[in-house]
N, C-alpha and C positions, 0 to 999 in steps of 0.2 A: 504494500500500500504506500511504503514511503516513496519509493521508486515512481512509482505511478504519479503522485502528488510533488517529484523537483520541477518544480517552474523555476527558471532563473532570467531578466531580461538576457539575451541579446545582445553581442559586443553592437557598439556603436555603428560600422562601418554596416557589418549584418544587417540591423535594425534598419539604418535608411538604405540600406540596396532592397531590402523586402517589400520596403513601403511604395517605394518606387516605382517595383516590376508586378511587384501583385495585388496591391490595395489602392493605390493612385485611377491606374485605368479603371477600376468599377464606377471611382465617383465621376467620371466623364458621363458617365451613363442617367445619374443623378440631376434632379434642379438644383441640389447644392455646389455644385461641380467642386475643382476642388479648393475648396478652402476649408480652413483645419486652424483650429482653436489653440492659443501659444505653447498652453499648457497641455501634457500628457494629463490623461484622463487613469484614476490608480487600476492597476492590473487586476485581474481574479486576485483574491488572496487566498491562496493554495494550503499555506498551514494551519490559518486559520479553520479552514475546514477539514483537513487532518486530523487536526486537534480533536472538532466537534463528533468527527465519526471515527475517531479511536475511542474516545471515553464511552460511546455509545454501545461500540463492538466489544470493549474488555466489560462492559455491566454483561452484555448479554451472554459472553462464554466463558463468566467468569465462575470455578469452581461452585458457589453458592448457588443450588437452583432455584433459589428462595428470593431472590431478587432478579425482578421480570424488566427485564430490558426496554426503554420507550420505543418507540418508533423512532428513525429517523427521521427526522424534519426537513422540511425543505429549507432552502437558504433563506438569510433572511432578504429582504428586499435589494436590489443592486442602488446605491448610495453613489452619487454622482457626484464624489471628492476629486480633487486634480492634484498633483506632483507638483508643487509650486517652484521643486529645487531644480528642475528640465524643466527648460522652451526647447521649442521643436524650432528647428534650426532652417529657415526658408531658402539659405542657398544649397542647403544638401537634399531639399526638396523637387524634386523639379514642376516648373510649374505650378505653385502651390502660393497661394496665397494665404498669410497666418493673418487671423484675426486674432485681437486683443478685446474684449468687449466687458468695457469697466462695470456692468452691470453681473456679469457673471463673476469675477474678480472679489465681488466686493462679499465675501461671506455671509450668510444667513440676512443681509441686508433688506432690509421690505422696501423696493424701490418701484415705484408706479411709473412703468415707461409706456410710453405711445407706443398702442401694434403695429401703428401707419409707418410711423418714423421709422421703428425700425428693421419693417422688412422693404422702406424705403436703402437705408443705410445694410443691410446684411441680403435681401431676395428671401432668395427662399432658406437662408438660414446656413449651416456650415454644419462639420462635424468634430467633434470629440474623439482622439483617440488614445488609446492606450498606447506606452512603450512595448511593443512584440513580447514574451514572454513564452520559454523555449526550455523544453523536457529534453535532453542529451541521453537519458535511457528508453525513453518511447518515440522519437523524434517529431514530436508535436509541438508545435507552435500555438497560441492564440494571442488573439485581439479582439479588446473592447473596442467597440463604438457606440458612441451617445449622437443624436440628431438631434442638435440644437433649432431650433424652428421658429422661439418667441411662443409655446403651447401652453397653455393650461395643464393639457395631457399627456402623460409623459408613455402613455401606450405604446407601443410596437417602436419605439425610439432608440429602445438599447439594443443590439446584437454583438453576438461574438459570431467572430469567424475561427475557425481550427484548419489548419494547414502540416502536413507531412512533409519530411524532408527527404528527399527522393535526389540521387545525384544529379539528377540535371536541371536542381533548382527548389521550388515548394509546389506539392500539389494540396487543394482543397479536400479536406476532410468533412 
């Protein structure tokens, strides 16, 4: 299980040739095209949930059959914190335009902005992404993404993508 759950980011160099060759071209395909938010968006946290389903699994096989194991839980909600100590770097980007937008910036801040203005100032809005984060015993990769849009509703806004590392590059998992 430990094995299963090493996520590590990504040396640097990896991280923007990946973004580059395999996550860049989907957002052409997008109204957000690409632009992409300063800050990394935080990664799965892997130990965290390690953590959560080891204690779960040593209750339920633990000697004592007298103590009945919970269910495991679902996660708990995806939390939409950024890496404030990484900006994503717009010359190693290609093509990319980084937005700053001091109203996401600004923490738990209750700020009332015009919807007009600003999908005057951003369209259809940009994306949030995570630093790549890369298993070297199962040769998996994933990344977060958040669709920043100006919503209310943060529905169908976050995905991961999972990618394999395959010698002549990443394929999609």
């Amino acid at each position: 299980m430990r094995k299963l759950s090493d996520f590590k980011p990504l040396n640097t160099v990896e991280a923007y040739d990946f973004i580059n060759k395999y996550y860049l071209p989907r957002l052409d395909t997008m109204p957000t095209k690409r632009k992409i938010f300063i800050y990394a968006l935080n990664g799965v946290d892997f130990k965290g949930i390690f953590n959560r389903n080891k204690a779960i699994l040593k209750r339920e096989y633990s000697e004592d059959t007298a103590v009945k194991a919970k269910k495991i839980n679902p996660p708990p909600p995806p939390q939409i914190l950024f890496d404030k100590k990484f900006c994503w770097d717009s010359k190693r980007l290609l093509n990319v335009t980084i937005i700053a937008d001091t109203a996401i910036l600004m923490d738990n801040a209750k700020i009332l902005r015009d919807f007009r203005a600003w999908h005057k100032k951003y369209g259809y809005g940009y994306m949030c992404i995570s630093y790549p984060q890369y298993n070297p015993n199962t040769k998996r990769l994933i990344l977060r993404e958040w669709e920043e849009n100006d919503d209310w509703c943060g529905t169908g806004r976050e995905r991961k993508f999972y990618f394999t590392k395959t010698l002549n590059g990443w394929r999609p998992y």
